[in-house]
C-alpha positions as CSV (number, residue, x, y, z in Angstrom):
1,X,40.8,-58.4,43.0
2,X,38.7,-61.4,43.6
3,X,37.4,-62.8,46.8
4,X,37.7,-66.1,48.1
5,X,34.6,-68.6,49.7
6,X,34.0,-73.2,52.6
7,X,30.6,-76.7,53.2
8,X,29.5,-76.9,53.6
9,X,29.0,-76.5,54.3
10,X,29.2,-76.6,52.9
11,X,28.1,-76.8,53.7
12,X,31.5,-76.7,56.0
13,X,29.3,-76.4,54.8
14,X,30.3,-79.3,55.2
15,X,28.4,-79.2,52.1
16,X,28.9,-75.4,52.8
17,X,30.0,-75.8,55.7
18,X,29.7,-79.2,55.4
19,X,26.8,-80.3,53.3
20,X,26.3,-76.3,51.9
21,X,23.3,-77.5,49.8
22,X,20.9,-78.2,52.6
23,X,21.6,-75.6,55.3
24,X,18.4,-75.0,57.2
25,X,17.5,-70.9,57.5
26,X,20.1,-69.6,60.3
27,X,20.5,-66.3,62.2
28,X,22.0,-63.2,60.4
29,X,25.5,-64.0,61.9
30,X,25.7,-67.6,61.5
31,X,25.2,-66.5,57.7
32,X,28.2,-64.0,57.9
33,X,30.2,-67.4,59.3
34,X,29.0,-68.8,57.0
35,X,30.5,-66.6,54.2
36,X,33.7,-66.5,55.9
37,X,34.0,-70.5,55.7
38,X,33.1,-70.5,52.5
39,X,35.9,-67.7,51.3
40,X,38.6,-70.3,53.4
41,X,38.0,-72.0,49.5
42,X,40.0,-69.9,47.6
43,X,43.0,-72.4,47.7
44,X,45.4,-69.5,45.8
45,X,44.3,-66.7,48.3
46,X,43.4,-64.4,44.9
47,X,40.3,-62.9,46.4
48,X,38.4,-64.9,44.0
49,X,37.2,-68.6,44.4
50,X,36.7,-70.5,41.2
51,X,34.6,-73.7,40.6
52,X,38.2,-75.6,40.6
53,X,38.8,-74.3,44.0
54,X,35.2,-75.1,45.4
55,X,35.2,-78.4,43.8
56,X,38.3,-79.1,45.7
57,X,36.9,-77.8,48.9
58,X,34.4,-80.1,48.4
59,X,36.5,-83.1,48.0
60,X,38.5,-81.9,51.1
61,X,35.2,-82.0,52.6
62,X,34.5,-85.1,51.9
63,X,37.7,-86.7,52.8
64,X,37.2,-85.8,56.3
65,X,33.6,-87.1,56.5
66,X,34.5,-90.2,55.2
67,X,36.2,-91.1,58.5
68,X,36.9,-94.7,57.5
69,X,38.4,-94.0,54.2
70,X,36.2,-96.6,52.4
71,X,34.9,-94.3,49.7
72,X,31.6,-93.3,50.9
73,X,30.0,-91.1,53.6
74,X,27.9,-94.1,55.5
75,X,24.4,-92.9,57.6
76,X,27.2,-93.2,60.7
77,X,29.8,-90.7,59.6
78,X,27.1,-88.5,57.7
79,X,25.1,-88.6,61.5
80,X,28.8,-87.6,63.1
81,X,29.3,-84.8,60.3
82,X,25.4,-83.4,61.3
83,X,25.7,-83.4,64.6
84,X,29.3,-81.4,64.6
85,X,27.6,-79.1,62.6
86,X,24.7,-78.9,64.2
87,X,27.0,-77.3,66.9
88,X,27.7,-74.4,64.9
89,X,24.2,-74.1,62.6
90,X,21.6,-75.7,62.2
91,X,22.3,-78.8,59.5
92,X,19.9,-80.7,58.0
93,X,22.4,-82.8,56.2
94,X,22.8,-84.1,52.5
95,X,19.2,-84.9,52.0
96,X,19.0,-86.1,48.7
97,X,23.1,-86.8,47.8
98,X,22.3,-90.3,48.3
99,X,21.2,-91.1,44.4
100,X,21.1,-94.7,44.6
101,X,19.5,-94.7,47.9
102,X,21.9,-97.2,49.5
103,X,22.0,-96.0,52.9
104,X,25.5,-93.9,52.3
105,X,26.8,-91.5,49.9
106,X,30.0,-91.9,47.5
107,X,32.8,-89.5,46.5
108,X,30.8,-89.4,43.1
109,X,27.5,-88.8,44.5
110,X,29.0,-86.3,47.2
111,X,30.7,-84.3,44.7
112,X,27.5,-84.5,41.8
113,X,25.4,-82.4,44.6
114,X,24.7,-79.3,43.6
115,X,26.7,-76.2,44.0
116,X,23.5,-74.0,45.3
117,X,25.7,-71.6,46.9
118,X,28.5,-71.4,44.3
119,X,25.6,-70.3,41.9
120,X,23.7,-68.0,44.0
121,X,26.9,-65.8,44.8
122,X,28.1,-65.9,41.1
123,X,25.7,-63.1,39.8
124,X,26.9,-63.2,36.0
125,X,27.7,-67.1,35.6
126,X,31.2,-66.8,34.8
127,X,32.3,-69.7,37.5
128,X,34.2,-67.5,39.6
129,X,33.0,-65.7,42.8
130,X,34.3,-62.1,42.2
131,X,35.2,-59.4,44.8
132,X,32.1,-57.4,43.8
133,X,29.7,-60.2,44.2
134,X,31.3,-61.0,47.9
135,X,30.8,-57.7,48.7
136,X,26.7,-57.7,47.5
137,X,26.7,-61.1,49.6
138,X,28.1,-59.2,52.7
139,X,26.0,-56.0,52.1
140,X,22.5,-58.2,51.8
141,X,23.8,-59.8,55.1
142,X,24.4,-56.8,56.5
143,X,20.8,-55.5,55.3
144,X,19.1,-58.6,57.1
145,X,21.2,-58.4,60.5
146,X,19.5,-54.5,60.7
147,X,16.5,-55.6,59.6
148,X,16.4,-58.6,62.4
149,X,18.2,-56.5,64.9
150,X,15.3,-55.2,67.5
């Protein structure tokens, strides 16, 4: 059985959740929540999240930051998505996503960023996020709550 993964988040977070690519260092259970949001991904509830399913996460998660509908994610909508995040985690946004440096940051650009997350979690490269690697993820977690637990 496979696990499924959220967007940033993406990073929610938001890439992860929202903007997953650039989440600053957070607290042993933001990561756990962190996990979970990103196993909300797995679109066919298999137990396994594939790079299909995260890249439509991802375009999910960019349909809701583009609150105007206009395409891209201006500095306006990309501020609103931080600081909602910022709530939950720490956020330092999509630093970097913007290619052509034009002050917002399009579907294509948004969807090019890298999948940091995706990658780190799928051990042997096979584009899915197996039950066995969401179960290292959660142990390693685990490890670093006891370790930062006084």
């Amino acid at each position: 059985m496979r696990l499924a993964i959220l967007s940033a988040f993406s990073i929610a977070a938001m890439g992860s959740a929202l903007i997953v690519a650039a989440i600053a260092p957070a607290s042993a259970q933001e990561r756990g929540g962190r996990l979970e949001r990103l196993m909300e991904a797995d679109a066919n509830k298999d137990g396994a999240i594939t790079r299909a399913e995260m890249r439509a996460a991802r375009e999910a998660a960019f349909r809701r930051m583009d609150a105007n509908n206009d395409g891209y994610i201006s500095e306006d909508e990309r501020r609103q998505a931080s600081e909602a995040a910022a709530a939950r985690r720490k956020d330092k946004g999509a630093r970097g996503a913007d290619a052509n440096n034009d002050g917002k940051i399009s579907r294509e650009e948004f969807l090019a960023m890298p999948m940091h997350g995706f990658d780190r979690l799928d051990a042997n490269n096979n584009g899915v996020i197996e039950a066995a690697e969401i179960d290292r993820a959660r142990a390693m977690m685990e490890r670093r709550k006891q370790a930062n637990t006084p």
